[in-house]
N, C-alpha and C positions, 0 to 999 in steps of 0.2 A: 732838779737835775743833779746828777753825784760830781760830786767835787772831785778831780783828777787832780795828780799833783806829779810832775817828770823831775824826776834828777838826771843831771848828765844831760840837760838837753841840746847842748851845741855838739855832741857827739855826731859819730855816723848812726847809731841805733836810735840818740833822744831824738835826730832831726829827723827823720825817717817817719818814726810814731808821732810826731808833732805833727807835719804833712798830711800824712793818713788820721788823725782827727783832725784837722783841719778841711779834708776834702769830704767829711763826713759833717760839718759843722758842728762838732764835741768840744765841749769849750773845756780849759783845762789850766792849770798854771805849771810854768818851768823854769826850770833855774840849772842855768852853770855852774861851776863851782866859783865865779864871784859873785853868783846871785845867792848861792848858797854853798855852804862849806860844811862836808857832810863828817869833816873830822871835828868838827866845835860842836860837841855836843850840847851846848845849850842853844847856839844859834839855830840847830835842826829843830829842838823841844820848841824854840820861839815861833817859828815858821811853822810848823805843825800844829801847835796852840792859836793860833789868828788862822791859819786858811781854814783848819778843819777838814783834811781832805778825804775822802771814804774809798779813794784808790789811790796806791800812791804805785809808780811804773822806776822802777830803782835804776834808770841805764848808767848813773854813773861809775867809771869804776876807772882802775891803774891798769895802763894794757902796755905799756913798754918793754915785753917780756925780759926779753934781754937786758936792758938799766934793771931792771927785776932784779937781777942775780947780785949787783953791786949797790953803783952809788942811787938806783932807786929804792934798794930794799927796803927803806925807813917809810916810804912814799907808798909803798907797794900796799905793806901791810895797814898802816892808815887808815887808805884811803876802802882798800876791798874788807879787810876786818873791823877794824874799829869804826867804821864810815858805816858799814851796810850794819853793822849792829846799831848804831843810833838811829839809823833811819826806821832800824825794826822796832826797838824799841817806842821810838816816837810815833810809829803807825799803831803799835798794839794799845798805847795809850788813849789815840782817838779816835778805837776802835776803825781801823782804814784796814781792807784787802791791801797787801803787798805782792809785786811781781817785782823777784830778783833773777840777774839773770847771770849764769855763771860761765862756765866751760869746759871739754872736751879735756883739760890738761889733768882734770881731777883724777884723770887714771893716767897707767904706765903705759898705755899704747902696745902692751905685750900679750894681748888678746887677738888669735888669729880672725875672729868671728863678729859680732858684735855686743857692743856693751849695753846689758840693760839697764835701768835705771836706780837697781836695787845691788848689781853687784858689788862688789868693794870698789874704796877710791884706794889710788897709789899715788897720790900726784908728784913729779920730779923735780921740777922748779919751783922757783918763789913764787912766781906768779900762782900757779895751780895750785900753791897750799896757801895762800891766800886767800885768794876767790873759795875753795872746799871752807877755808877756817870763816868766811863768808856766810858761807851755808847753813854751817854751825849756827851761827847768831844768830839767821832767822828764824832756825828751828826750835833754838832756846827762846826765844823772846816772843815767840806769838803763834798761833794757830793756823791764821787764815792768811795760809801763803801761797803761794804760784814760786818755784823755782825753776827759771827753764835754762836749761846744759845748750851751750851750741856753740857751731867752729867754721871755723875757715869763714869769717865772717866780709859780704863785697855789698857794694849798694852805693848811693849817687854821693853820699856825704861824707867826708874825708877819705884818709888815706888807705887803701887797701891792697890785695894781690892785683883785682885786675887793672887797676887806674897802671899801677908797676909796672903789670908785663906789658900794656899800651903807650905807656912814654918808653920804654926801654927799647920797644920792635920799632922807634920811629928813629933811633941812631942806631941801630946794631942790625948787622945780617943775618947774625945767629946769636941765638939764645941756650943757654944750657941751664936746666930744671932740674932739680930733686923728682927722682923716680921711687922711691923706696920710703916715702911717707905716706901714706893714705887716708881719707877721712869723707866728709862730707862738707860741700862747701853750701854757704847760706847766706843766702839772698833778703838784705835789712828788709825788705818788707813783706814780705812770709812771715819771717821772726816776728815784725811789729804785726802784723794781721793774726799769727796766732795769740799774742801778749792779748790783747782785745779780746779776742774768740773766749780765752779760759773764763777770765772776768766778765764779759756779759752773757754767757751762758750759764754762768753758776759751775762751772764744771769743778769735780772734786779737787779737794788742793792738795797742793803735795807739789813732788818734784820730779819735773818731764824733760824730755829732752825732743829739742824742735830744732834739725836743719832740712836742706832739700833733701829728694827724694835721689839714691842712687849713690854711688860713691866711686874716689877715682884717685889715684895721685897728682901731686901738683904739676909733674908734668902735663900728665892728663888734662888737668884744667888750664893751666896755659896752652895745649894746641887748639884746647875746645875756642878761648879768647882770643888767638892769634888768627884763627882758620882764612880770614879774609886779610890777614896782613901779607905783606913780601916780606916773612923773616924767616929762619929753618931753626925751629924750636929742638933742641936735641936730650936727652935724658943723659942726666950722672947721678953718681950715689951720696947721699948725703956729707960724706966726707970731703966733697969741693966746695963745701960751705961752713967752714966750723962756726957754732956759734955757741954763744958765752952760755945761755940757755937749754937746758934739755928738751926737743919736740918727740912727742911721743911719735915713733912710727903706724900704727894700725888703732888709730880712736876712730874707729866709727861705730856711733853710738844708734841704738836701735831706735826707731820711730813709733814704737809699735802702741804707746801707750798714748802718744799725739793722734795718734789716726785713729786710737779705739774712741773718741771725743767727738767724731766724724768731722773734724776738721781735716780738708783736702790740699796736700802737699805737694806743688809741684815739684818736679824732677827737677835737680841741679843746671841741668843742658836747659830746659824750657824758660827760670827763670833768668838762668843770666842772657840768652838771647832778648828776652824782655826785657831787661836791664840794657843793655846793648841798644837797643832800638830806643829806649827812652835819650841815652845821655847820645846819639847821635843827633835828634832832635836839638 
């Protein structure tokens, strides 16, 4: 059987993929960052030397955009550069498939169209040149990679947009959105169903980008989550939200090269209704 090995697994992305081989019975090992600490690079080379793992699924990473710019930037860099490079390293050591997985901020969001997966990065924030300086490492340190790009990330475990706009419609009458961002929002387990897909189909490596199908602004997707609340969701322009962080306005990044795989994508509106119907359950 191949030896699976998850970082980041108490995340919203590792718990997701845990699940999903879990309901497939893929036995696997995972570690938090107190089960593992992917900035001590000899403790990774330790754990990597004893399991032996021949796929290692990289979910851990620093996502606090915003602490990003300030008192996490020490934390930032760490954890998504120096972190994802030992882990690369340690995998290309015992010879293990790595899947790292990045983000939409690698570009300047100043593309009317979408991004493919070759065009240049710009990224604006710490975060986004962390996660790219991320990218780097794995590129440098090993062969057999899976990079996959993705954004507006929601699903059943921890914090995200929709859990948000759902505790917020249940004390508020109205709601006001950012209309003037756009992207693709993605559904953790698509993301973890394709993570799986690349690796047990052999599919060529390199680096893809996988969110839902279709795109919208955040408005847009909070009415699409609200549609069954009593709240009156309204649009404004970014500027009633200053934040410490640059978000790129228009990252939606092209699918084309996840779908040439013939892995099948649902549309943003299909899976979060399915998401919807699970966590009402």
């Amino acid at each position: 059987m191949t030896k699976i090995l998850i970082t980041g697994a108490n995340g919203q992305l590792g718990s997701e993929l845990r699940n999903l081989l879990d309901e497939r019975g893929v036995a696997y090992d995972a570690f938090d960052s107190k089960g593992l600490d992917i900035t001590d690079k000899q403790a990774v080379d330790a754990k990597f030397d004893a399991l032996q793992p021949a796929v290692v699924y990289h979910c851990a990473a620093y996502t606090a955009v915003d602490n990003a710019e300030d008192e996490g930037k020490q934390i930032n860099w760490q954890v998504n550069e120096d972190g994802t490079r030992n882990v690369a390293e340690a995998a290309k050591r015992v010879g293990a498939k790595l899947v790292y997985i990045s983000t939409d901020y690698v570009f300047d969001g100043t593309n009317p169209g979408e991004y493919q997966v070759d065009d240049p990065t710009n990224p604006k924030n710490e975060y986004g040149k962390a996660k790219l300086a991320g990218e780097q490492a794995v590129k440098e340190a090993m062969d057999d990679y899976y990079i996959i790009r993705t954004s507006w990330v929601f699903g059943k475990y921890g914090k995200n947009f929709v859990y948000t706009m759902l505790r917020l419609a249940k004390d508020h009458d109205k709601l006001t959105v950012v209309n003037d961002q756009f992207g693709r929002p993605t559904w953790t387990r698509t993301l973890a169903e394709f993570m799986t897909y690349l690796v047990d189909n052999d599919e060529p490596f390199g680096t893809y980008q996988l969110s839902n199908e279709n795109s919208c602004s955040w408005y847009e997707f909070a009415k699409e989550i609200l549609k069954d609340e009593d709240v009156e969701v309204a649009p404004v322009d970014s500027s009633a939200y200053p934040a410490k962080a640059y978000r790129p306005r228009h990252s939606i990044m092209s699918l084309d090269k996840a779908e040439a795989t013939g892995f099948v994508i649902p549309s943003w509106q299909t899976a979060l209704a399915t998401f919807m119907e699970e966590i009402k359950d």
